[in-house]
N, C-alpha and C positions, 0 to 999 in steps of 0.2 A: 027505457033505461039504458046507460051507455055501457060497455063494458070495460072494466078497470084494466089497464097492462101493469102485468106486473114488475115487478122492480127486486133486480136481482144484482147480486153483490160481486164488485171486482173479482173475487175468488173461484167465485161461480162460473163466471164469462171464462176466468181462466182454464178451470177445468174443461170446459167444453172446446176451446181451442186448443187444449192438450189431447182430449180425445182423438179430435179431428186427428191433430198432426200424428198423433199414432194410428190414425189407418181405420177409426172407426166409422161408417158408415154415415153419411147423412143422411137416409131415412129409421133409421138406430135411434139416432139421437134425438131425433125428430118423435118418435114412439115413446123412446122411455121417458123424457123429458117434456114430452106435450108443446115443444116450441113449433116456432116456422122456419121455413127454410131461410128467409131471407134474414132474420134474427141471427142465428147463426153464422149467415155467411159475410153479415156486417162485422160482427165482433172476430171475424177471422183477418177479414180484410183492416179492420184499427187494431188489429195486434202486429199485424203483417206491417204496416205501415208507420208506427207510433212508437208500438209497446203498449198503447194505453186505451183503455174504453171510454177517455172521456173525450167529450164531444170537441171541446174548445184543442185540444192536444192534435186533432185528427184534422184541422183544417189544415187547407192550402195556402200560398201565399197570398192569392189574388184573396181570400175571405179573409184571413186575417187584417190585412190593408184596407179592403171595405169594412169589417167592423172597427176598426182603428175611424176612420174616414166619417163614418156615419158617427161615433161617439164625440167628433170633436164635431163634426155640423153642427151636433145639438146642443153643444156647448158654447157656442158661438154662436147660435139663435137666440138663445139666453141670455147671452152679452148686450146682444143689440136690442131686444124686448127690455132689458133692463136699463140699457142710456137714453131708449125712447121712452119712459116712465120718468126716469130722470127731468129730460128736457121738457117733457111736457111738466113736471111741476117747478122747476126754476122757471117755465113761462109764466105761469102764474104767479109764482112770487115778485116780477118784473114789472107786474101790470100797474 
């Protein structure tokens, strides 16, 4: 059986990078809160960096550009799966 992560709320992440930045202790937080270290020290690093704990907010230029990049590939595969559907049935109607 896997075990679930839990899913905790903007306000929540906030508090814990308020603590931090007041001076409280990462094995503290770690204790009363039952988190990991590295849980913490992401949501410190996309405050530090954003403002924001959301994922899409916290990329860089080069992933923002590959996700841009990769959504138009695949909308343009689509184009051409779909005149190649096309052509093949106006062949038929030709015959």
């Amino acid at each position: 059986m896997s075990k679930k992560q839990p899913t905790y709320t903007t306000e929540f992440k906030r508090k814990i990078v308020e603590l931090r930045e007041s001076g409280k202790s990462m094995a503290a937080i770690q204790r009363e809160y039952g988190m990991s270290k590295a849980t913490i020290s992401n949501w410190e690093k996309q405050h530090k960096t954003s403002g924001s704990f959301k994922a899409a907010d916290n990329l860089s230029e080069e992933e923002k550009e590959l996700r841009s990049l990769r959504k138009e590939n695949k909308k343009l595969r689509m184009e051409v799966d779909i005149l190649k559907q096309a052509a093949l049935i106006l062949g038929r109607n030709g015959e």
